[in-house]
Backbone as CSV, one residue per row, in Angstrom:
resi,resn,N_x,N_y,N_z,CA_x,CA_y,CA_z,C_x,C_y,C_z
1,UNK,0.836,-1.197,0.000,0.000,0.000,0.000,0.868,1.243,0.000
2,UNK,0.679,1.829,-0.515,1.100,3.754,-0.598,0.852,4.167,0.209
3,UNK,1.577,4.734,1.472,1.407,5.176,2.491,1.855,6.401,2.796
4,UNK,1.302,7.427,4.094,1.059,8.768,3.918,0.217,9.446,3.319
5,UNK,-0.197,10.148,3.431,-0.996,11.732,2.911,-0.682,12.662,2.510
6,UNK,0.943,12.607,1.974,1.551,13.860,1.499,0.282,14.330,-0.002
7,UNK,-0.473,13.951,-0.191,-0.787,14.469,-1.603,-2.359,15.350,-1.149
8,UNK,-0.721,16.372,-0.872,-1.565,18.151,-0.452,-1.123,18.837,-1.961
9,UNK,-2.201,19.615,-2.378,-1.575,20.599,-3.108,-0.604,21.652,-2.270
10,UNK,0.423,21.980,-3.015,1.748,23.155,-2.432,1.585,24.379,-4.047
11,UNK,1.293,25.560,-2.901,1.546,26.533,-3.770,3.212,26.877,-3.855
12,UNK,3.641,26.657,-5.194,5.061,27.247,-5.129,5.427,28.363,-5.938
13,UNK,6.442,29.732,-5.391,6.889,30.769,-6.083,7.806,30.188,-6.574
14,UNK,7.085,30.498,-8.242,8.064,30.614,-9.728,9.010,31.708,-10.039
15,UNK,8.544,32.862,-8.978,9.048,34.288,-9.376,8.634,34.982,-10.624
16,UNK,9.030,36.217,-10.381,8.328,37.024,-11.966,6.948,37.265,-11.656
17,UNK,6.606,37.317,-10.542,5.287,37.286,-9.869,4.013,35.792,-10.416
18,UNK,4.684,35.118,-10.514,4.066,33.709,-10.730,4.010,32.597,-9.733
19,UNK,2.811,32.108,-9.496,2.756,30.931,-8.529,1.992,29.961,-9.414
20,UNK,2.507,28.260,-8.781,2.474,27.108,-9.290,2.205,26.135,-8.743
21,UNK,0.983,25.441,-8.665,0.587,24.212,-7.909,1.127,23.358,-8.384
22,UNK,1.601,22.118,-6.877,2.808,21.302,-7.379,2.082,20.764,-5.990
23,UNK,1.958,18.714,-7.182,1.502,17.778,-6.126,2.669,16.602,-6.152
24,UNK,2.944,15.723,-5.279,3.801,14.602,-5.839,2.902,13.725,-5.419
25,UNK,3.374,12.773,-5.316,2.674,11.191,-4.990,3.314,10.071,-5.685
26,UNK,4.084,8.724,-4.717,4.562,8.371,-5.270,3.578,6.890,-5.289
27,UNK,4.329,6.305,-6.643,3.901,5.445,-7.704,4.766,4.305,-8.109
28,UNK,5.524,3.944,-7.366,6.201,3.179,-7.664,5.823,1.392,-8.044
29,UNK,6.428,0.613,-8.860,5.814,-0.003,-9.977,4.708,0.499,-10.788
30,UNK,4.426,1.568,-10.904,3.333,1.198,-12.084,3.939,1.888,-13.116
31,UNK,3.291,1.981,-14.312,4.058,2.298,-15.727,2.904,3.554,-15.682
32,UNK,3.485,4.633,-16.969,2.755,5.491,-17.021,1.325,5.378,-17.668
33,UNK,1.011,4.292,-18.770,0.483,4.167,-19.087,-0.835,3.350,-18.181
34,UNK,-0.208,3.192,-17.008,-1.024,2.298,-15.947,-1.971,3.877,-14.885
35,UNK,-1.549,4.905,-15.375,-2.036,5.988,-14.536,-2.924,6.752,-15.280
36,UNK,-3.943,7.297,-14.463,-5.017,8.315,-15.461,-4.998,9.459,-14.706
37,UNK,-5.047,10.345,-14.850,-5.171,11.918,-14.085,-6.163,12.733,-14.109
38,UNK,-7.138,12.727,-13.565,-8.355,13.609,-14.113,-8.935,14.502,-13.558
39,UNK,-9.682,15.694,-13.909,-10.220,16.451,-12.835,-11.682,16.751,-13.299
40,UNK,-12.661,16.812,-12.123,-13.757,17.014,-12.285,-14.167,17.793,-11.101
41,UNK,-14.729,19.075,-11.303,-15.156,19.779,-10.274,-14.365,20.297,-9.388
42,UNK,-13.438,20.927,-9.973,-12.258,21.426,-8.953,-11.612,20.299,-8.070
43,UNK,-11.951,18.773,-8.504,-11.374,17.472,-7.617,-10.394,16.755,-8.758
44,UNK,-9.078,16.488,-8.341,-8.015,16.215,-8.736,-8.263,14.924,-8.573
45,UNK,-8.248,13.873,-9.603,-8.139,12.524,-9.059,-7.530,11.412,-9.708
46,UNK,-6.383,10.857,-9.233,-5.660,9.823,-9.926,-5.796,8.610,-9.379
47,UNK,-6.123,7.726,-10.725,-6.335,6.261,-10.621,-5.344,5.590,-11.071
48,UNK,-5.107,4.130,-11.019,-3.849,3.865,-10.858,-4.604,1.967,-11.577
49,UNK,-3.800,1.185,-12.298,-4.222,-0.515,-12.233,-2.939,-0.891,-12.724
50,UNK,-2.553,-1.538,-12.082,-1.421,-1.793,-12.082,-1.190,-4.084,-12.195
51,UNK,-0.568,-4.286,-13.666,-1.247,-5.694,-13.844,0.479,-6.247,-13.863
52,UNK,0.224,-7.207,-13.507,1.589,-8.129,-13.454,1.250,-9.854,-13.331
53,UNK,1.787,-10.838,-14.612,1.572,-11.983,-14.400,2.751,-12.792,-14.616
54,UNK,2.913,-13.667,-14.022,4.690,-14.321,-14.349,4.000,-16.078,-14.416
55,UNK,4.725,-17.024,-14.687,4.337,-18.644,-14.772,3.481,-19.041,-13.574
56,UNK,3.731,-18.967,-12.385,2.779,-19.604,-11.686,1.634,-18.421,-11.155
57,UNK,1.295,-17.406,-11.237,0.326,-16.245,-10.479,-0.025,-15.198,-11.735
58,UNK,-0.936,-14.340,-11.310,-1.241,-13.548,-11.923,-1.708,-12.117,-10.557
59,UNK,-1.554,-10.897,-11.009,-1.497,-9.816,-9.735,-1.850,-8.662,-10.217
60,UNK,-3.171,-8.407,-9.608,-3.821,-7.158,-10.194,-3.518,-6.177,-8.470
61,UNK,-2.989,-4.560,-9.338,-3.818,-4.046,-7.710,-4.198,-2.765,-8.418
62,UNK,-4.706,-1.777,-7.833,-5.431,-0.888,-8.065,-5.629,0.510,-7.301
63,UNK,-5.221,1.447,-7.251,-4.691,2.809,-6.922,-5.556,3.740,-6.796
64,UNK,-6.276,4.634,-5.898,-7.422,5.573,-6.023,-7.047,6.897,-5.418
65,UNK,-7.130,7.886,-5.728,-6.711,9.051,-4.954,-7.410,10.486,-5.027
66,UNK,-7.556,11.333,-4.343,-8.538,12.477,-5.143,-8.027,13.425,-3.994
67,UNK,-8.168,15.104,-4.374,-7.679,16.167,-3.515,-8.347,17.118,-4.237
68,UNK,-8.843,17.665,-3.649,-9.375,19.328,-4.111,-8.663,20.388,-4.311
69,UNK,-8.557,20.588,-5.058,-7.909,21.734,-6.042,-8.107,23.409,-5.113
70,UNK,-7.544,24.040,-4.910,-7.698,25.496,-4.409,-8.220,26.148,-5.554
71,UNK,-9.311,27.073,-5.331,-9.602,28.472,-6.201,-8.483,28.946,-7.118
72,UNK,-8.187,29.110,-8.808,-7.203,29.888,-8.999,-6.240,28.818,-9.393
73,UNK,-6.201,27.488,-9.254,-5.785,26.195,-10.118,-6.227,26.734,-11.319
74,UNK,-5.159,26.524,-12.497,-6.015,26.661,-13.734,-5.655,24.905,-14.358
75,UNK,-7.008,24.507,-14.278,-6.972,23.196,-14.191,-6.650,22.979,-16.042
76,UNK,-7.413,23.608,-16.594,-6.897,23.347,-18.429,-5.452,23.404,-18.479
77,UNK,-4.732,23.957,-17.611,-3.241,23.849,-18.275,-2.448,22.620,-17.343
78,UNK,-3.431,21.385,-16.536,-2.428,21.180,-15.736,-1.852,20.121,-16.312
79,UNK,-0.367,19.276,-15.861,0.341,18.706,-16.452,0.796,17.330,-15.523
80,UNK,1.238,16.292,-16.206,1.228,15.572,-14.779,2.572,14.717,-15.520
81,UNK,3.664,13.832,-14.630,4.632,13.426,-15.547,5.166,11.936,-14.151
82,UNK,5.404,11.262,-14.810,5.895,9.955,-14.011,7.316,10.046,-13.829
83,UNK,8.095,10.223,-12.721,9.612,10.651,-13.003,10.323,9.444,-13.146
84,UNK,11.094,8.948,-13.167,12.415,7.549,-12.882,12.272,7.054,-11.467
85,UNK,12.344,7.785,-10.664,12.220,7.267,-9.046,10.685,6.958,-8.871
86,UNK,9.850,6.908,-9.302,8.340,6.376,-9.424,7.657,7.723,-8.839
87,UNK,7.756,8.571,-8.692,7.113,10.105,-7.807,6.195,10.597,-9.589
88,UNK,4.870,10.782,-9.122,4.056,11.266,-9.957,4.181,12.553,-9.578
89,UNK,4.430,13.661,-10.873,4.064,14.999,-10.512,3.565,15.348,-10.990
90,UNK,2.636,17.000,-10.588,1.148,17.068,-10.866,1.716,18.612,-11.063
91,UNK,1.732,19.261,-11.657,2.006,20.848,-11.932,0.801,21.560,-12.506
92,UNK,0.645,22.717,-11.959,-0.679,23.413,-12.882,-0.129,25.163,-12.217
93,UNK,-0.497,25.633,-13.519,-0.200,27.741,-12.717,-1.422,28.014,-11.954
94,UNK,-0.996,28.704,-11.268,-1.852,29.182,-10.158,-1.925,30.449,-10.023
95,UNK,-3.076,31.446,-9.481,-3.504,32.298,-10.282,-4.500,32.845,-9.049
96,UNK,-3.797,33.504,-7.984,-4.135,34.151,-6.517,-5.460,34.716,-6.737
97,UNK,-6.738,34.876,-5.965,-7.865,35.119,-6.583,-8.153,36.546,-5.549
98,UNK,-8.173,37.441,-5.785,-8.103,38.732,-5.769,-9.730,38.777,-4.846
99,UNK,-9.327,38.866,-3.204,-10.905,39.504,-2.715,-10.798,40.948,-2.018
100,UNK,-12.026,41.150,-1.644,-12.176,41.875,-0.730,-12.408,43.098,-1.359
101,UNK,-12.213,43.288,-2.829,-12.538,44.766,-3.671,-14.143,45.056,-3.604
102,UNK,-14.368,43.972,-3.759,-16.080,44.339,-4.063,-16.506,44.390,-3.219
103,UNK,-16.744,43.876,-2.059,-17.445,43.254,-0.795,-17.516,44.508,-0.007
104,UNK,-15.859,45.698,-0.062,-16.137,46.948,0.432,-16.906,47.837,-0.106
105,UNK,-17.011,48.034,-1.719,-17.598,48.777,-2.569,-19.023,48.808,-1.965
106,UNK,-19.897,47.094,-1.770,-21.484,47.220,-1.607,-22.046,47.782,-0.214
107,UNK,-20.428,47.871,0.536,-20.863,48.309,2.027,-21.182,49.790,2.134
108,UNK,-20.925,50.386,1.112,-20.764,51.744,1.038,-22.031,52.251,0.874
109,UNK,-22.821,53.188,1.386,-24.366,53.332,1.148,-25.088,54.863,1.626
């Protein structure tokens, strides 16, 4: 089993006034083609099937994961990549969501 809960989204400074959501999660044995990445509803969710059969056995297992995305994820650009050490990474720009302008404006009367 995959153990821990590290798979928090982390806002990280790119600089140049740019920030970048950055997830890992590691994955070790499975192939990339064994991983799906998907998002629905601001919910991040990677599935995982992972098949292996040799002369005497055959060995299925199966991977589920999901995290909610922060406000300001721009989920159309996000990117996801299987590294060599088995660590899935999950990158997407991020895009600080500007409050408190309006909310003073309607108080005004």
């Amino acid at each position: 089993f995959l153990g821990g809960s590290d798979f928090q989204p982390r806002i990280v400074d790119k600089g140049n006034n740019q920030k970048q959501l950055e997830m890992n999660l590691g994955m070790k044995n499975f192939k990339p083609q064994e991983i799906k990445v998907s998002v629905k509803n601001n919910e991040l969710i990677v599935q995982g099937e992972h098949q292996h059969k040799d002369a005497n056995r055959s060995e299925r297992s199966f991977f589920y994961k999901s995290a909610t995305l922060p406000p300001g994820t721009q989920v159309d650009q996000l990117q996801s990549h299987l590294t060599d050490d088995g660590q899935l990474k999950i990158e997407a720009p991020f895009i600080e969501q500007k409050e408190g302008q309006k909310s003073i404006e309607g108080q005004k009367k």
